[in-house]
C-alpha positions as CSV (number, residue, x, y, z in Angstrom):
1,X,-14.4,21.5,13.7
2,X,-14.8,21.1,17.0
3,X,-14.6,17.8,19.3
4,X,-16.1,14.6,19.1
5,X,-18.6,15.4,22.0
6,X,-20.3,18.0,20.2
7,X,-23.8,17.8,20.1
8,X,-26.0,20.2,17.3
9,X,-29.4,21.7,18.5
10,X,-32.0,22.3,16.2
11,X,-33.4,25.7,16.4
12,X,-37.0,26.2,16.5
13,X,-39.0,29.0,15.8
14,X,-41.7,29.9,18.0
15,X,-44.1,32.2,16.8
16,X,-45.2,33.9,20.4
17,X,-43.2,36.9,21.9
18,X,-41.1,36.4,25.0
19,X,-44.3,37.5,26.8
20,X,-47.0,35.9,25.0
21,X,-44.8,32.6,26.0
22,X,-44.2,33.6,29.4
23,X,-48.4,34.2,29.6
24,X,-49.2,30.9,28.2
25,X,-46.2,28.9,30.8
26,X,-48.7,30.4,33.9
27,X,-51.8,29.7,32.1
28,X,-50.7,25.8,31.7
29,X,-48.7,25.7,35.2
30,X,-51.8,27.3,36.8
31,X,-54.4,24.7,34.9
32,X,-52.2,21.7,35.6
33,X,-51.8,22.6,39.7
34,X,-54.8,25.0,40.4
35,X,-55.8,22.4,43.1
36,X,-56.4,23.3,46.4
37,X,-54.0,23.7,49.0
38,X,-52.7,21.2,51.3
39,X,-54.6,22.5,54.5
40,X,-57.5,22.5,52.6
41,X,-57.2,19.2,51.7
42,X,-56.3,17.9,54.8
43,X,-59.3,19.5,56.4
44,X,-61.6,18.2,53.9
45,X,-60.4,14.6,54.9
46,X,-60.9,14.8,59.1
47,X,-63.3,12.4,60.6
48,X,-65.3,14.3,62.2
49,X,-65.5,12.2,65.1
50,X,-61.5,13.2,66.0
51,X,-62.6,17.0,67.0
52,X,-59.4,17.4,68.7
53,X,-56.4,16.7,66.8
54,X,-52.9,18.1,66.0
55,X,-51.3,17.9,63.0
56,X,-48.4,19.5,61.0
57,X,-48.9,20.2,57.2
58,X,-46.2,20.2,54.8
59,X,-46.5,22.2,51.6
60,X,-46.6,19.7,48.5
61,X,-45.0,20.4,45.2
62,X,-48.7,21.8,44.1
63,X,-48.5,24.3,46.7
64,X,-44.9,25.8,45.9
65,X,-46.4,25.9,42.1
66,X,-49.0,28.0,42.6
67,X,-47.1,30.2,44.8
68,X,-44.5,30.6,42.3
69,X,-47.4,31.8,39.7
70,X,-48.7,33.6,42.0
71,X,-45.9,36.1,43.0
72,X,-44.9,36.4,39.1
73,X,-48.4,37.4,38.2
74,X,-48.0,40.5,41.3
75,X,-44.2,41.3,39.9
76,X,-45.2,40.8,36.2
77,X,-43.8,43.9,34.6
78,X,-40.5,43.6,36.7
79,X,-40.4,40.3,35.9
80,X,-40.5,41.2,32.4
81,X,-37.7,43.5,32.9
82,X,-35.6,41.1,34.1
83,X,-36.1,38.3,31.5
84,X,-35.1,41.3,28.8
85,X,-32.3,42.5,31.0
86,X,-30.9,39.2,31.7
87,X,-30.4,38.2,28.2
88,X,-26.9,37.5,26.9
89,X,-26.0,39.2,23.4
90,X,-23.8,37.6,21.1
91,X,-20.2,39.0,21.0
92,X,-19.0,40.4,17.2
93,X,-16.0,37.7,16.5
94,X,-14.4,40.1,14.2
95,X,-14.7,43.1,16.5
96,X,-12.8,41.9,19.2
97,X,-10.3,39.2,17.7
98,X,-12.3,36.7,18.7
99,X,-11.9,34.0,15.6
100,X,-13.9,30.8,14.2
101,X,-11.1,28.9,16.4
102,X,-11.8,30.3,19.3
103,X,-15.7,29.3,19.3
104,X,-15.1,25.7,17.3
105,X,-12.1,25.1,19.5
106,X,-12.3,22.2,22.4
107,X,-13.3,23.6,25.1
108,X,-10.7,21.8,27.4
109,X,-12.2,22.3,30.3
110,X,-14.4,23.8,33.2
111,X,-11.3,26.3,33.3
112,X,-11.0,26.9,29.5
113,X,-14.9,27.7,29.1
114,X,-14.8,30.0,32.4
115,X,-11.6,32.0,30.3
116,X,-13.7,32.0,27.1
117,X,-16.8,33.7,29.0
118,X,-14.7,36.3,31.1
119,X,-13.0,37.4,27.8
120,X,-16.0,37.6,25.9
121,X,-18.0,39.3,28.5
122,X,-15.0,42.2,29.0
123,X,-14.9,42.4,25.6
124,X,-18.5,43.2,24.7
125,X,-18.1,45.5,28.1
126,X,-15.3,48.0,26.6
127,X,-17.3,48.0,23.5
128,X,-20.2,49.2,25.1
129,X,-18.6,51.5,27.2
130,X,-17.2,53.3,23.7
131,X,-20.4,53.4,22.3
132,X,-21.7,55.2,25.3
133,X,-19.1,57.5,25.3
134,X,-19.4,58.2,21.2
135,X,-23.0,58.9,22.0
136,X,-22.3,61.2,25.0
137,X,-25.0,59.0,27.3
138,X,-24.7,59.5,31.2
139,X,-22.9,56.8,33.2
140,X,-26.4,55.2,34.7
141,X,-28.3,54.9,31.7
142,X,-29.4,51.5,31.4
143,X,-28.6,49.5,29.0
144,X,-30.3,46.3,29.8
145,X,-29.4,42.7,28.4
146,X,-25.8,44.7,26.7
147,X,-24.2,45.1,29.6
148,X,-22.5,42.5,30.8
149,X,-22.2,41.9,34.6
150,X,-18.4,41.5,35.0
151,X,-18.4,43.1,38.2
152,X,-20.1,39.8,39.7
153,X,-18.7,36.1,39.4
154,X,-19.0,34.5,36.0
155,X,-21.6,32.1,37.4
156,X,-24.2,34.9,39.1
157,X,-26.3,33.8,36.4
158,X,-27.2,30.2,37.1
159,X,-29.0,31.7,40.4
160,X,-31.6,32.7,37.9
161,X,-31.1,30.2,35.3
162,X,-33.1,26.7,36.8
163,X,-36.7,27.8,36.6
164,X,-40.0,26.3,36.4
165,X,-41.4,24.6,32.8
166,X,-44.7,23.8,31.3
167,X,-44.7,20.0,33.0
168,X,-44.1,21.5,36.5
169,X,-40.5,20.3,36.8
170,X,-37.0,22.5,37.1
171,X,-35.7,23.2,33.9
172,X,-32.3,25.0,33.2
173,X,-32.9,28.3,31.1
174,X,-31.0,30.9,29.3
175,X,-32.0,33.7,26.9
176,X,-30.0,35.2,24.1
177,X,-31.0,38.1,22.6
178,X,-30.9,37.1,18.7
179,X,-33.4,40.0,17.7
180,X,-32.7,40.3,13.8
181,X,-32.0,36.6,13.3
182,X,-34.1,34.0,11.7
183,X,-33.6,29.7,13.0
184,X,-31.1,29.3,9.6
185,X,-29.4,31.9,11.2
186,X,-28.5,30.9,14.2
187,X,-26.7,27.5,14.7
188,X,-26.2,26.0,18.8
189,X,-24.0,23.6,19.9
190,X,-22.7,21.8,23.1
191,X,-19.6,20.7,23.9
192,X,-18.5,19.0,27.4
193,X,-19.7,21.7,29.8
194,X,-20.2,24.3,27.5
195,X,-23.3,25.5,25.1
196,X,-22.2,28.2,22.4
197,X,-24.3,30.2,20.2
198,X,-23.3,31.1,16.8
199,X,-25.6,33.7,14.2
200,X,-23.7,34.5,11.1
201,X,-25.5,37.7,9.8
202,X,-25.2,38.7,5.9
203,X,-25.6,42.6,4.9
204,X,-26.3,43.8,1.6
205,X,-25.2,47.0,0.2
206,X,-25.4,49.2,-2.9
207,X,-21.6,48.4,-3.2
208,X,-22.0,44.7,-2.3
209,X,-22.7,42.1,0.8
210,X,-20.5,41.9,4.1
211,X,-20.7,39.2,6.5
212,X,-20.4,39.2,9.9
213,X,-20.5,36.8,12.7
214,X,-21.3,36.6,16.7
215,X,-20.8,33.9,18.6
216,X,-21.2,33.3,22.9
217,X,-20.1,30.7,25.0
218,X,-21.4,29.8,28.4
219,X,-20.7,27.4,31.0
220,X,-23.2,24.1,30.7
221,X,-23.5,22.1,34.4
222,X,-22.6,18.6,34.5
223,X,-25.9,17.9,36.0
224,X,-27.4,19.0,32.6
225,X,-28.3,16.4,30.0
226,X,-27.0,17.6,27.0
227,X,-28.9,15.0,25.1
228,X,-32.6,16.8,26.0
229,X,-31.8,20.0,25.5
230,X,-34.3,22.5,23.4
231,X,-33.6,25.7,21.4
232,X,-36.4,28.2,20.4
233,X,-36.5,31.5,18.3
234,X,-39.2,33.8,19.7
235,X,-40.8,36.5,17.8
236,X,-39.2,40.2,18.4
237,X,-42.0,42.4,19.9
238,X,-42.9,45.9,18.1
239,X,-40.1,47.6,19.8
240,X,-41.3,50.8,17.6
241,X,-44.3,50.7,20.1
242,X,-41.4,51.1,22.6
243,X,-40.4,53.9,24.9
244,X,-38.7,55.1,28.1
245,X,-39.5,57.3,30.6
246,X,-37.1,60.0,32.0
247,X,-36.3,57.4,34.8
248,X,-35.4,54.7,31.9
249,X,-38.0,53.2,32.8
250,X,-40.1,50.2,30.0
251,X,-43.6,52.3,28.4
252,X,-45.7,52.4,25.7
253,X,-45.6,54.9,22.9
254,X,-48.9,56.5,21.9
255,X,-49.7,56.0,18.3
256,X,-49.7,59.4,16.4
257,X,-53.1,60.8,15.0
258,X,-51.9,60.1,12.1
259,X,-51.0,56.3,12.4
260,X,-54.8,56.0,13.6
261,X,-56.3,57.8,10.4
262,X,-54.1,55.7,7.9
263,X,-55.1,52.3,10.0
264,X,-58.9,53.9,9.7
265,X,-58.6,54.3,6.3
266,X,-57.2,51.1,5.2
267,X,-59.8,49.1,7.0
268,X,-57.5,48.2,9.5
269,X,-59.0,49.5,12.4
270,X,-57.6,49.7,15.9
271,X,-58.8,47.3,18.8
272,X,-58.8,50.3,20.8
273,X,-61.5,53.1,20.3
274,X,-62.3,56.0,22.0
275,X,-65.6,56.0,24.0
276,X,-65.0,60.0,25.0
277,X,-66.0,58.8,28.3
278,X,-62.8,59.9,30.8
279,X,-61.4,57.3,33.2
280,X,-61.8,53.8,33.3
281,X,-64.7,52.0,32.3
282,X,-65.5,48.0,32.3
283,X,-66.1,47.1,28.2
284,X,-66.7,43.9,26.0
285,X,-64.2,42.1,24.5
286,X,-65.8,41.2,21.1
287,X,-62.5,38.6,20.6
288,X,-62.9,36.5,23.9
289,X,-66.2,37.7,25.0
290,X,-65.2,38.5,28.4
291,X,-64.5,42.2,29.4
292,X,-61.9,44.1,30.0
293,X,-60.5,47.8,31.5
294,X,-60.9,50.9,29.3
295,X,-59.1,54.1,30.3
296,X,-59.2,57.2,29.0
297,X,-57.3,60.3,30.2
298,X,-57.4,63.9,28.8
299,X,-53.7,64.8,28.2
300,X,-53.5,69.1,27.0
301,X,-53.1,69.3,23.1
302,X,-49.8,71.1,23.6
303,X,-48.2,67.7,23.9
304,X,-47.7,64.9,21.4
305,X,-47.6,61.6,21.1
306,X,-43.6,61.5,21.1
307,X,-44.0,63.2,24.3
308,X,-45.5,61.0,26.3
309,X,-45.3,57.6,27.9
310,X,-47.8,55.0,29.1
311,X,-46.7,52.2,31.8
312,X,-47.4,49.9,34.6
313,X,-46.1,50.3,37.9
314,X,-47.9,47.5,39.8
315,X,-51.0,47.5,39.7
316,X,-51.2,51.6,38.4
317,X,-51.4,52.8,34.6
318,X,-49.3,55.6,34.7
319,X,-49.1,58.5,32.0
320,X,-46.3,60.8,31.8
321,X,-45.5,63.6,29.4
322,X,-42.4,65.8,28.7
323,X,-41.6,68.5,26.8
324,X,-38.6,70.7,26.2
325,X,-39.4,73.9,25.4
């Protein structure tokens, strides 16, 4: 086992999507601080018999808040990118010699975790690399959170990792991608100045079960307390829904005709319908009574729906097709 220091942390299972939690972090940051501005304030309080007067404002923490929420909400798909891409996937122990006494092993220091990391991380690196090379991809297809960054220091992360949390304060942050795993899964532990993530995953086969296990390690600042720290399980989107462009790029993929007859006939009827009315068009949301933007585009029948591609790029819905011929 490992030192006396270790701490366990529970792991909690959160039924939103990475997104659906990111919405609902704005939506509270924005209702706790949606004040008014400093200036604002400061002009609403003038006597008005001072007509001349000079005066230097200084942004309050309310003001920096808002700002924050509001460049996220104008970078919203990119900033969705990012959260995926930055996420750290766990490292197959078995794979690449890494035993349970390297991850339950004292850390032994700053120096020992910062080892642990750059041998992980060039680890899961050459196994990527093969895979891409069994699979004949191109060298700039992007992988997203599976590549590691070892060409940058093993701390490049913690620029990104202090961010903002539902009370308003700086929180530190990290992400694993644990898609597949379920909270008795998973088990996460600190030690000294290290946090490690361990999923032990069981698969069953005609001819019997195998086990295998993933673990990660990454450096935990001393300014951290350990003793407040918080783990949740997200839900995994519908990644079947999931496409990419031919610039690699995040979309949508159209549901066939098919998926929308069987969802017709078995009463479970799509939120979207056709109105046959082309371009956009302001409708009623019958769920939150408000309305919303309804877009329809004629694509030509020769293409289907694997061939196409629906996405955001700022604040355009664009629809792509391709097909090879």
């Amino acid at each position: 086992m490992v030192s006396g220091n270790e701490q366990s942390v529970p792991v909690q299972l959160d039924g939103r999507t990475l997104e659906q939690s990111q919405r609902d972090l704005l939506s509270r940051l924005r209702h706790r601080f949606g004040r008014r501005t400093s200036s604002e304030r400061s002009a609403v309080g003038q006597p008005e018999e001072k007509p001349v007067q000079v005066s230097v404002q200084t942004p309050t923490w309310s003001d920096e808040v808002n700002r924050w929420i509001d460049a996220i909400h104008d970078k919203w798909d990119s900033e969705m990118r990012r959260l995926q891409n930055s996420m750290f996937s766990l490292v197959p122990m078995d794979l690449f010699g890494i035993g349970g006494q390297d991850l339950f092993a004292p850390p032994g220091g700053i120096r020992s975790i910062l080892d642990r990391m750059d041998r992980q991380m060039r680890a899961l690196a050459r196994h990527v690399e093969e895979e891409a090379q069994r699979a004949a991809l191109p060298d700039n297809t992007n992988f997203g959170a599976l590549i590691p960054r070892v060409e940058g220091g093993l701390l490049d992360w913690l620029n990104n990792a202090y961010q903002l949390g539902e009370d308003g304060r700086v929180h530190f942050k990290v992400r694993f991608d644990l898609q597949g795993y379920g909270p008795d899964d998973v088990q996460v532990s600190t030690s000294d100045n290290c946090v490690s993530v361990h999923a032990k995953k069981v698969v069953q086969t005609d001819q019997g079960s195998s086990t295998r296990e993933y673990s990660r390690t990454l450096y935990l600042p001393e300014s951290i307390d350990r003793d407040h720290l918080e783990c949740h399980l997200t839900q995994t989107a519908d990644y079947k829904s999931i496409t990419f462009d031919r610039d690699r790029q995040l979309g949508i993929k159209p549901r066939t005709e098919a998926e929308v007859e069987h969802q017709q006939k078995s009463g479970n009827a799509l939120a979207i319908q056709p109105t046959g009315v082309l371009g956009p068009t302001v409708v009623k949301d019958e769920k939150s009574g408000g309305e919303k933007l309804h877009v329809e585009i004629p694509v030509d029948p020769e293409f289907s729906a694997d061939d196409l591609c629906v996405r955001v790029d700022g604040k355009r819905v664009v629809l792509s097709g391709r097909k090879e011929v």
